[in-house]
Residue frames as qw, qx, qy, qz and C-alpha x, y, z in Angstrom:
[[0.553, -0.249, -0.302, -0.735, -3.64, -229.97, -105.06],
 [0.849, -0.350, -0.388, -0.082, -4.42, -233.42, -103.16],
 [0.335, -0.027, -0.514, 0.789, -1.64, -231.40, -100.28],
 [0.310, -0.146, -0.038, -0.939, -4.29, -228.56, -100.47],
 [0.699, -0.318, -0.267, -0.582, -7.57, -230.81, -100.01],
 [0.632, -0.004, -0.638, 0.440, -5.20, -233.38, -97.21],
 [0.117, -0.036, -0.395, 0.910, -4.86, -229.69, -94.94],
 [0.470, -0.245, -0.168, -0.831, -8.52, -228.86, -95.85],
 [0.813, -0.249, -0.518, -0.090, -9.87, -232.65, -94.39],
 [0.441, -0.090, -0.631, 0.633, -7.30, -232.34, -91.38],
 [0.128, 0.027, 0.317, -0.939, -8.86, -228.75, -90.37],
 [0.661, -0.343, -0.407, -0.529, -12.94, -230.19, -90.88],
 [0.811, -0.129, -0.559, 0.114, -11.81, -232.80, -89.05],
 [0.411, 0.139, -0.368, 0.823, -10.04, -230.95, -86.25],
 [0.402, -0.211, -0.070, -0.888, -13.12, -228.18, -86.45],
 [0.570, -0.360, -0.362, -0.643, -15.45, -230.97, -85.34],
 [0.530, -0.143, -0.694, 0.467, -13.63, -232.33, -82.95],
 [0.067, -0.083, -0.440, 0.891, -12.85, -228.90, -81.08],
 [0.415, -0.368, -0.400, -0.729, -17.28, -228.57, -81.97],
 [0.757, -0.359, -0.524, -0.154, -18.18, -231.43, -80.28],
 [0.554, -0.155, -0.516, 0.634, -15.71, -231.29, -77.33],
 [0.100, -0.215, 0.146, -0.960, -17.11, -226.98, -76.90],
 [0.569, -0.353, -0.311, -0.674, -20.90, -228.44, -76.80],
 [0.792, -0.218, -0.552, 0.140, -20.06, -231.03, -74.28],
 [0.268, -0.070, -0.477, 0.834, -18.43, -228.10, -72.05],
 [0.397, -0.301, 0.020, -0.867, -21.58, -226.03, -72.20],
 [0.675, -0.387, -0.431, -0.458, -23.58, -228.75, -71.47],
 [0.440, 0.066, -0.600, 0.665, -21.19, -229.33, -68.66],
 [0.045, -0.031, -0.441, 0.896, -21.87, -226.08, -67.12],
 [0.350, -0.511, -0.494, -0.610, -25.50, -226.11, -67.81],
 [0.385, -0.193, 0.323, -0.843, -27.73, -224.29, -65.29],
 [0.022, 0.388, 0.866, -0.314, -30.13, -226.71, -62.63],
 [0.398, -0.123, -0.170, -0.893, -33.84, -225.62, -63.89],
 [0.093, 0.041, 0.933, -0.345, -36.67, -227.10, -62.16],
 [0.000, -0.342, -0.793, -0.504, -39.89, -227.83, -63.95],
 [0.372, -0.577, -0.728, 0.000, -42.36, -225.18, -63.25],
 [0.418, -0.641, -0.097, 0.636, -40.36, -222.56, -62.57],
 [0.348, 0.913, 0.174, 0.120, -40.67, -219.10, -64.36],
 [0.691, -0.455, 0.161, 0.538, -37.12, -218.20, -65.47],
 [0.209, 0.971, 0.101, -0.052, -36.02, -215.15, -67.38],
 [0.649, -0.392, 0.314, 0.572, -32.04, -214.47, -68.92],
 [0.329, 0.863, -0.107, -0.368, -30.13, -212.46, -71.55],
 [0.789, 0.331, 0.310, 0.416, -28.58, -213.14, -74.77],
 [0.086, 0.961, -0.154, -0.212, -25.74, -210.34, -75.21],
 [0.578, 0.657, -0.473, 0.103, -22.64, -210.11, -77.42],
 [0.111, -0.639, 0.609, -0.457, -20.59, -211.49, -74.17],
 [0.314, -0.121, 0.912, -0.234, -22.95, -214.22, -73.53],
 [0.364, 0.205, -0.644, -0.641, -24.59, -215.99, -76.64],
 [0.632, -0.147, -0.626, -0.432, -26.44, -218.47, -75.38],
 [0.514, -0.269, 0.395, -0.712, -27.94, -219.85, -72.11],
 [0.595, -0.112, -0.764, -0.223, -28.22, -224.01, -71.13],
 [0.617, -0.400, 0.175, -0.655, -30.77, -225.43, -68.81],
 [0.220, 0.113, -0.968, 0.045, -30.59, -228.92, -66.92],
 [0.568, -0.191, 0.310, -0.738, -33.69, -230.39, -66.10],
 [0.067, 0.088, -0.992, 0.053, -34.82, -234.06, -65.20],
 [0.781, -0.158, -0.070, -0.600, -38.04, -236.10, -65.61],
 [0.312, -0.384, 0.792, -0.357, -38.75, -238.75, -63.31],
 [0.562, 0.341, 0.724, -0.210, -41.28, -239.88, -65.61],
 [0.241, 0.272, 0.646, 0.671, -42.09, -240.15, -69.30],
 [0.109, 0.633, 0.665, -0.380, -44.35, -237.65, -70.41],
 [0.275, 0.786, 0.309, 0.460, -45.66, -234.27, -72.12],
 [0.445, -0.414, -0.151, 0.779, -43.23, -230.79, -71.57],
 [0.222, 0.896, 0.311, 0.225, -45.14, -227.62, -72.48],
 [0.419, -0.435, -0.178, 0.777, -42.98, -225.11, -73.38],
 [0.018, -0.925, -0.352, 0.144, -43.91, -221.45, -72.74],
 [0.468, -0.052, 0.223, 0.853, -41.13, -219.10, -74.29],
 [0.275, 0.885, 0.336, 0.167, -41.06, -215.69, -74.89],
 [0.747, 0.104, 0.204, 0.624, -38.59, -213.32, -76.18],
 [0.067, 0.933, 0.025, -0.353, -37.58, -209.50, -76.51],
 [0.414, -0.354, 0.593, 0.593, -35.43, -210.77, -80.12],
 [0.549, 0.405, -0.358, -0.637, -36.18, -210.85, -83.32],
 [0.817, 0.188, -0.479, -0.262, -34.61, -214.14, -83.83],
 [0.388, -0.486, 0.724, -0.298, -33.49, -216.86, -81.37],
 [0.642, 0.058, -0.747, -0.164, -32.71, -220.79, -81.42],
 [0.512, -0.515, 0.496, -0.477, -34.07, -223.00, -79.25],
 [0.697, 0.092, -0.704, -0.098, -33.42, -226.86, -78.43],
 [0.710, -0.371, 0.533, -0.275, -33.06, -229.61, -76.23],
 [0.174, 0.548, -0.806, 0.143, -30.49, -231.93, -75.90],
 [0.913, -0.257, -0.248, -0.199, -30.73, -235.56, -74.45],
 [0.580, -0.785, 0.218, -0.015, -28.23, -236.96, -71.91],
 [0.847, -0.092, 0.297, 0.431, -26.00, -237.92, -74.02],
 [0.316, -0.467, 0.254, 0.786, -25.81, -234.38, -75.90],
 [0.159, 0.268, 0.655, 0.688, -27.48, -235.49, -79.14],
 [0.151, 0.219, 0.321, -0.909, -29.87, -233.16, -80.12],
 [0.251, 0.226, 0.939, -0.072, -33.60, -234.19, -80.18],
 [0.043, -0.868, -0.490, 0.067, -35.58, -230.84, -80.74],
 [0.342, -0.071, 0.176, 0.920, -34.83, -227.58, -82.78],
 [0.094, 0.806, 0.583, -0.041, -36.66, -224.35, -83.03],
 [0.460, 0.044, 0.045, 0.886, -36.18, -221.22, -84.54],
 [0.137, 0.849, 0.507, 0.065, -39.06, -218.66, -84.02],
 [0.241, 0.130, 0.027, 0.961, -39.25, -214.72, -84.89],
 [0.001, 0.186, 0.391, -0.901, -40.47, -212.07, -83.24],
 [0.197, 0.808, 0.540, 0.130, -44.14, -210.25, -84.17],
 [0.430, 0.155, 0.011, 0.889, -42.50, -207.65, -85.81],
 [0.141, -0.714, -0.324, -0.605, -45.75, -205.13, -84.47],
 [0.625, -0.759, -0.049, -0.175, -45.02, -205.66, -80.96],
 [0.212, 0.650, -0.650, 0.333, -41.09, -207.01, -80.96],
 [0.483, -0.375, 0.664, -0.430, -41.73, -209.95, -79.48],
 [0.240, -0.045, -0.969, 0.042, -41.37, -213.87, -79.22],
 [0.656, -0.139, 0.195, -0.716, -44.43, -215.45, -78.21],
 [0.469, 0.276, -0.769, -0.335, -43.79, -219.32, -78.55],
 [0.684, -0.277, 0.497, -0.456, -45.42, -221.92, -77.13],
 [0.613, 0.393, -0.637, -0.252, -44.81, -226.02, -78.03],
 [0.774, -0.471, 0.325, -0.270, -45.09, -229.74, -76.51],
 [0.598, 0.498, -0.566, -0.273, -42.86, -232.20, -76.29],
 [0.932, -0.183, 0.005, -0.314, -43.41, -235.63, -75.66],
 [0.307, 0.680, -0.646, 0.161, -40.33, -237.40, -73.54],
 [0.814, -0.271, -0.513, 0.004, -38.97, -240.13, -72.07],
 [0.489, -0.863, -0.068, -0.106, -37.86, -239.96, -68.48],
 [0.841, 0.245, 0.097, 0.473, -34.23, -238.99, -67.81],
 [0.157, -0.724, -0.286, 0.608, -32.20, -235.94, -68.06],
 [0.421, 0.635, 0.525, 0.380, -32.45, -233.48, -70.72],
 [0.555, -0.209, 0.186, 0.784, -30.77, -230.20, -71.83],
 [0.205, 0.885, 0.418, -0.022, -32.91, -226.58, -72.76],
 [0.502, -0.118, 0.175, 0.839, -30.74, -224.42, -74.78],
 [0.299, 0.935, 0.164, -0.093, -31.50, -220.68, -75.94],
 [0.617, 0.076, 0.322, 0.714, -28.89, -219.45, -78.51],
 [0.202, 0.554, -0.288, -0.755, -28.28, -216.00, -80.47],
 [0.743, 0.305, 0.467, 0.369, -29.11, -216.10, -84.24],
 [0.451, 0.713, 0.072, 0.533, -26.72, -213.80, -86.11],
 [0.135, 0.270, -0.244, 0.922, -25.96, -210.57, -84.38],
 [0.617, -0.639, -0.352, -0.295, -30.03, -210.76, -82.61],
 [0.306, 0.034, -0.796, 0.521, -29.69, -209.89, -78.42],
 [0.179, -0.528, 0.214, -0.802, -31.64, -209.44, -75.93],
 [0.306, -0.087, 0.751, -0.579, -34.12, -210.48, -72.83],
 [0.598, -0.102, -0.626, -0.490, -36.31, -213.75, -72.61],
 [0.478, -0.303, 0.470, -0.677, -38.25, -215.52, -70.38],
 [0.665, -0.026, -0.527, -0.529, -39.87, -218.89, -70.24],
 [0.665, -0.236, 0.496, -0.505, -41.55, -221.97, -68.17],
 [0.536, 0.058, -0.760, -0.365, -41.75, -225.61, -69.06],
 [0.654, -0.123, 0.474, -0.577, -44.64, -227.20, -67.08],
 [0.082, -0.369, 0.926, -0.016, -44.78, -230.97, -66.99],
 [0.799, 0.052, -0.178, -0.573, -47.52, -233.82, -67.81],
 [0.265, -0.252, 0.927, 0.079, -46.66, -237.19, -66.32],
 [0.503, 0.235, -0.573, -0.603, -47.70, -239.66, -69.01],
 [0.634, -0.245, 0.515, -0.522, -48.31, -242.47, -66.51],
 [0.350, 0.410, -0.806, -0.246, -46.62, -245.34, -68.28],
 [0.897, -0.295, 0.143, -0.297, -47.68, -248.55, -67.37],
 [0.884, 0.062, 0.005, 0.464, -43.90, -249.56, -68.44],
 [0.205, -0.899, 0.179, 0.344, -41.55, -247.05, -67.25],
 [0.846, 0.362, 0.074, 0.384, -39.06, -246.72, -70.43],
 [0.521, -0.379, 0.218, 0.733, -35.43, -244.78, -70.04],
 [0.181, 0.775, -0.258, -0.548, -34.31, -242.35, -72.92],
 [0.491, 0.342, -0.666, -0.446, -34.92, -244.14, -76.51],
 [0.889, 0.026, -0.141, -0.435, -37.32, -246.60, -75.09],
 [0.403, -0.187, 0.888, -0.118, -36.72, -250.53, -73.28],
 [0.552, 0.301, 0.766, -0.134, -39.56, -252.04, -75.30],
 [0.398, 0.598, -0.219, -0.660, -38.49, -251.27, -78.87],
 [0.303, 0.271, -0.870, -0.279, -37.93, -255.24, -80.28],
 [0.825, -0.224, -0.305, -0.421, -39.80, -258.18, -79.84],
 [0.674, -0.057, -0.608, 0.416, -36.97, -259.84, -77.70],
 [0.080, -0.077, -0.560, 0.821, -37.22, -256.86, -75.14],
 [0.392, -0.424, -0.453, -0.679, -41.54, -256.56, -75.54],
 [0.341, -0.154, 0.673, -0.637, -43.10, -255.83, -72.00],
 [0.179, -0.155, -0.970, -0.049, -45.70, -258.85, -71.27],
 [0.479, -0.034, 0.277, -0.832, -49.62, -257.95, -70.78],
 [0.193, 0.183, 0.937, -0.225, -52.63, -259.25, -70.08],
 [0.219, -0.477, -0.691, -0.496, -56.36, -259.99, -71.48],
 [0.457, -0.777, -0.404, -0.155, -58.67, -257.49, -69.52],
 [0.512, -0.462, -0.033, 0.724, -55.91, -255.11, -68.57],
 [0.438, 0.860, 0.163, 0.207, -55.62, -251.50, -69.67],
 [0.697, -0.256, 0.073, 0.665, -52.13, -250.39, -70.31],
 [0.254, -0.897, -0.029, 0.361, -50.37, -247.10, -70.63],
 [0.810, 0.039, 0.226, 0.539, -48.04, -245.47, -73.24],
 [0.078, -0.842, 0.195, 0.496, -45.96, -242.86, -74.87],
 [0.718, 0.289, 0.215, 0.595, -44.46, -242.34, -78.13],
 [0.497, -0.736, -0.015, 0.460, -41.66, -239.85, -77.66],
 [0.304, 0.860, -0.361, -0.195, -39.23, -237.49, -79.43],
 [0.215, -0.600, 0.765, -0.095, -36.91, -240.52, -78.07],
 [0.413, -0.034, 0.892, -0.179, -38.94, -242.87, -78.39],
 [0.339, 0.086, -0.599, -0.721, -40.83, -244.55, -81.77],
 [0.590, -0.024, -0.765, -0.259, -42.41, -247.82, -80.97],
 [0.291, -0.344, 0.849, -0.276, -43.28, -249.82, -78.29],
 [0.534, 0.012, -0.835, -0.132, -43.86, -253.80, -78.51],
 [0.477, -0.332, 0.438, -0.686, -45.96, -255.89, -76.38],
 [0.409, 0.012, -0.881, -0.239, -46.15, -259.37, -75.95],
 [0.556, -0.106, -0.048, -0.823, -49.63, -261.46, -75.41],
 [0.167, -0.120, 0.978, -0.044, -51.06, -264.71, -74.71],
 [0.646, 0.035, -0.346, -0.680, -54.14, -265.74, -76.58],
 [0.286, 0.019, 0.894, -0.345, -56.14, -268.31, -74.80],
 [0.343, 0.538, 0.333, -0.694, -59.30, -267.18, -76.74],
 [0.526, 0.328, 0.551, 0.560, -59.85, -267.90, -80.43],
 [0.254, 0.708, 0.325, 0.574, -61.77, -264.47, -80.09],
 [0.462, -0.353, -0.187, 0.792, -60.01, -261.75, -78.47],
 [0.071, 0.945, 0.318, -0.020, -61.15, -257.42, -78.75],
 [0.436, -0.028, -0.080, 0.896, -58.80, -254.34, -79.40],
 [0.074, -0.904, -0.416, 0.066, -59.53, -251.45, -77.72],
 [0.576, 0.023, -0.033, 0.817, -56.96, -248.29, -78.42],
 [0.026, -0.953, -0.251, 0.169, -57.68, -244.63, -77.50],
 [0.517, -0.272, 0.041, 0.811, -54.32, -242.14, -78.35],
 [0.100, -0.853, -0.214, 0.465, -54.29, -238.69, -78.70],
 [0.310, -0.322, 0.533, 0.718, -52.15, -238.56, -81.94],
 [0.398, 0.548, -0.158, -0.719, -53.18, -237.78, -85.39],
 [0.944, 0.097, -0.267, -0.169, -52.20, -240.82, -86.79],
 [0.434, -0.629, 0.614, -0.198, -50.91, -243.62, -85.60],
 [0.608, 0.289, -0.665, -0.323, -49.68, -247.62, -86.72],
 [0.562, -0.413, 0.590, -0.407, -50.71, -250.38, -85.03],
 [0.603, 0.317, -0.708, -0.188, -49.52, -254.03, -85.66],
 [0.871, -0.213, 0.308, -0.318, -50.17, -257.22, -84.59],
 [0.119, 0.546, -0.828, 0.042, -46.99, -260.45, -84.77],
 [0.919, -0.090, -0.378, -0.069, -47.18, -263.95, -85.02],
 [0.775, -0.589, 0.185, 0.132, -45.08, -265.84, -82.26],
 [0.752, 0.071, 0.271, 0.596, -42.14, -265.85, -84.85],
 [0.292, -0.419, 0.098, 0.854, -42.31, -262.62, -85.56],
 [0.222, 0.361, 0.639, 0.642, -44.13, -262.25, -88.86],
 [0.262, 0.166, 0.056, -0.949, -46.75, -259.06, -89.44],
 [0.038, 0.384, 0.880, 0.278, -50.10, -261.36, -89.81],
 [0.047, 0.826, 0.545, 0.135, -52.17, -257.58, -89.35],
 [0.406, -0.092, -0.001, 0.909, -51.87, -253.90, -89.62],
 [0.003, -0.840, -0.533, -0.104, -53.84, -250.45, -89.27],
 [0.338, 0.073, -0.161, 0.925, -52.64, -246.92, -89.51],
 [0.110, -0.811, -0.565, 0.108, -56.37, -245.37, -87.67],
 [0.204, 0.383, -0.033, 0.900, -56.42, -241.28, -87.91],
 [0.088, 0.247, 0.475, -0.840, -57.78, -238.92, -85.21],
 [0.011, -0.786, -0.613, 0.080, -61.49, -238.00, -85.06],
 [0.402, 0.281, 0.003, 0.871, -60.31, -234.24, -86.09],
 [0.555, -0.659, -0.376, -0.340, -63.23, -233.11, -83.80],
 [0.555, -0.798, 0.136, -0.192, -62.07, -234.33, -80.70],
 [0.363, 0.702, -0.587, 0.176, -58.86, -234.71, -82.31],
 [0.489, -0.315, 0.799, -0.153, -58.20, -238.20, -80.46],
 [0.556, 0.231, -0.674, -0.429, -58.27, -241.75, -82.17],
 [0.644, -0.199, 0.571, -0.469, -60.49, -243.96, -80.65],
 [0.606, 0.252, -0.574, -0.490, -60.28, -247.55, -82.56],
 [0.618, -0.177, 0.694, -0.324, -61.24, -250.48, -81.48],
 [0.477, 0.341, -0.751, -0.304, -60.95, -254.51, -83.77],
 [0.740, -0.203, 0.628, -0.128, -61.84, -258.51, -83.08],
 [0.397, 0.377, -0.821, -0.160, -59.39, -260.95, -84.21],
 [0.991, -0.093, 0.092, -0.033, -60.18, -264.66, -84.43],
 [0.174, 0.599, -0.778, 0.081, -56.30, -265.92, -83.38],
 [0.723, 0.232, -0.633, 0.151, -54.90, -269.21, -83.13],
 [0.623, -0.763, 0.145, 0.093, -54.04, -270.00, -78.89],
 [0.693, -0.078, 0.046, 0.715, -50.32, -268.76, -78.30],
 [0.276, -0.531, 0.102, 0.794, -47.87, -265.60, -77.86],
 [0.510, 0.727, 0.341, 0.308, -48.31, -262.91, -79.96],
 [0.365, -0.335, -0.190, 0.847, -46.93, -259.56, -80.32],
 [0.116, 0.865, 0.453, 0.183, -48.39, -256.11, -80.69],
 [0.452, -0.260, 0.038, 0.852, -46.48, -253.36, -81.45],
 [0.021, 0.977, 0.210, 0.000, -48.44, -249.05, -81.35],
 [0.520, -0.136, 0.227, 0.812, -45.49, -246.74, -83.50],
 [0.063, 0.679, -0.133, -0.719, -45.23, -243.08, -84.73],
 [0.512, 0.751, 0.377, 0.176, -46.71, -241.86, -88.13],
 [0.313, 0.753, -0.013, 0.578, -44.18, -239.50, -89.21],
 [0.264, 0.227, -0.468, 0.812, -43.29, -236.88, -86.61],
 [0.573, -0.479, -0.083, -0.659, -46.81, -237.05, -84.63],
 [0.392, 0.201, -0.789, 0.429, -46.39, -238.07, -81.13],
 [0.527, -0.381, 0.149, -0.745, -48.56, -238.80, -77.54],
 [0.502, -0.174, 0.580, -0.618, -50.16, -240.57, -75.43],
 [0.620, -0.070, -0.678, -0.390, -52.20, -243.89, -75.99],
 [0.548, -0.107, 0.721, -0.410, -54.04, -246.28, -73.55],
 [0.612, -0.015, -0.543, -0.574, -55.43, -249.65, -74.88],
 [0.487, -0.286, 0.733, -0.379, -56.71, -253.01, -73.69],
 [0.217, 0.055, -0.918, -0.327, -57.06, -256.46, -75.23],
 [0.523, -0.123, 0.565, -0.626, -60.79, -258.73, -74.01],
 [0.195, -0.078, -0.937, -0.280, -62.09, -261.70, -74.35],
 [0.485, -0.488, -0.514, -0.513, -65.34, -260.07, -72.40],
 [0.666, -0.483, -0.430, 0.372, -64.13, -259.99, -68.95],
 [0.244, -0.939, -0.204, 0.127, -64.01, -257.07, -66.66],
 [0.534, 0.620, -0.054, 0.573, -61.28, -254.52, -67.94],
 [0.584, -0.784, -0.151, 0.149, -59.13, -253.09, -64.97],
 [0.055, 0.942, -0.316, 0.096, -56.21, -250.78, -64.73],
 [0.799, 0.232, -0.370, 0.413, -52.91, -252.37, -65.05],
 [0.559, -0.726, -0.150, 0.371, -50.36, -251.76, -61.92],
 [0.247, 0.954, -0.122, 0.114, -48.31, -248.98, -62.71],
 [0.735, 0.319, -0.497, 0.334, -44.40, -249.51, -62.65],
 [0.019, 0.459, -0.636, 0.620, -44.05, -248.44, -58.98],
 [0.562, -0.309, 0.447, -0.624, -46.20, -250.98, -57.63],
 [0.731, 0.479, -0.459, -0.162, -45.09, -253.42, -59.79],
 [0.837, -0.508, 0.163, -0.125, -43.45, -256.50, -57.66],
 [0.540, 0.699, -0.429, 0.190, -39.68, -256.95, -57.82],
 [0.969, -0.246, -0.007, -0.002, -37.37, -259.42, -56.93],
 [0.165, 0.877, -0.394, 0.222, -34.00, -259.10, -55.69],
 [0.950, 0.056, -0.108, 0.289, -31.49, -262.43, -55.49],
 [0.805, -0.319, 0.122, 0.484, -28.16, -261.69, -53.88],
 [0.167, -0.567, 0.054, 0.805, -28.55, -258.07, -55.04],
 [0.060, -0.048, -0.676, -0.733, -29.14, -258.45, -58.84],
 [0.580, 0.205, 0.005, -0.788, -32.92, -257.60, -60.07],
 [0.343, 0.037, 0.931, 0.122, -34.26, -260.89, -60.88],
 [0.282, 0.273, -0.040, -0.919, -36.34, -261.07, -64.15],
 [0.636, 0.323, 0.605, -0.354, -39.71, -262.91, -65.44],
 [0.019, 0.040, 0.797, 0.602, -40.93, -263.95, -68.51]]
């Protein structure tokens, strides 16, 4: 018996190897797709499935347009390391025989893997587009976020409005503050259903919290607070409710003229004997 369940653990164990090591060749050979481009392929007994490579230079929102002559059909998308971020299985409208899907998803910049699969014995001909949205970070952030702790929290200012994204990749982001001001304004606008927004002493502690919902109207969440703080660092950290994801813009004030943060390419950068040199 414990020979019998030894050979059964060796061949799981074997089985996911040779899994993982097959998914890493497809993604190998994955097809160059360029956002924007209407592209069309077939799912037949001979060739089961069908990967796309495609690359954002920026964080942002990826509508995709799919549509399908299958009954059934998986679809995903992969991050650059393979793991997968984003699964979908629609079925057909069984009056007309056709996929019709449509869906956004909200990424960080990077590259990123668009798979159509078979399900079961299902083949035939599909088609689809993914058109782009640059989110217009005011912290460019890699795949799974740079500014998810308080030790890596981008630094802003009072009377700045700043840019963000919460991603399939990306929960949180952190922001650290300087209070000069005993009274100080939040202004937050995001496009999510709900959303959590916290507020850190200089040690780290949670000294406030709000989880604001959308206006279901114009389905955006427009909140806005004034804290009497202490002078000193703080931190402020806007995270995902569940699986609800988007855009945000906010902006601390203390009554002085709100202006558009610089955006990360026009951002000044310093370069010491090659190496990136970095601020506080």
């Amino acid at each position: 018996m414990k020979k019998t369940i030894s050979l059964l653990l060796c061949f799981i164990m074997v089985f996911g190897i040779f899994t993982a090591v097959n998914a890493a060749n497809e993604l190998a050979d994955a097809k160059k797709y360029t956002l924007g481009t209407y592209k069309s392929g077939s799912i037949l007994e001979g060739n089961p499935s069908d990967i796309y490579k495609f690359e954002l230079q920026n964080a942002g929102k990826v509508n995709v347009d799919f549509t399908a002559e299958i009954e059934w059909v998986y679809l995903k998308v992969y991050d650059e390391k393979g793991n997968e971020i984003w699964s979908q299985n629609p079925r057909w409208n069984s009056t007309i025989e056709e996929i019709s899907f449509q869906d956004s998803l909200y990424l960080c910049k990077g590259n990123y893997y668009f798979s159509v699969s078979k399900d079961g014995s299902r083949y035939g001909e599909y088609a689809f587009e993914l058109l782009f949205t640059s989110a217009n970070e005011s912290f460019a952030e890699g795949q799974n976020g740079s500014n998810n702790k308080v030790n890596s929290a981008n630094l802003i200012d009072v009377n700045q409005k700043y840019n963000g994204l919460l991603a399939l990749n990306d929960d949180v982001d952190i922001f650290r503050i300087s209070v000069n001001d005993s009274k100080i304004d939040l202004n937050l606008l995001a496009n999510m259903e709900w959303i959590y927004i916290k507020l850190y002493d200089h040690t780290g502690n949670e000294i406030w919290s709000q989880n604001p919902k959308w206006n279901s109207t114009t389905e955006q969440i427009n909140f806005t607070n004034t804290f009497n703080l202490k002078n000193g660092f703080y931190y402020f950290s806007v995270s995902k409710d569940g699986s609800r994801y988007g855009t945000y813009s906010f902006f601390f004030t203390n009554g002085g003229v709100v202006s558009e943060a610089p955006t990360p390419e026009s951002v000044i950068k310093v370069v010491v004997n090659g190496s990136l040199v970095s601020f506080d």
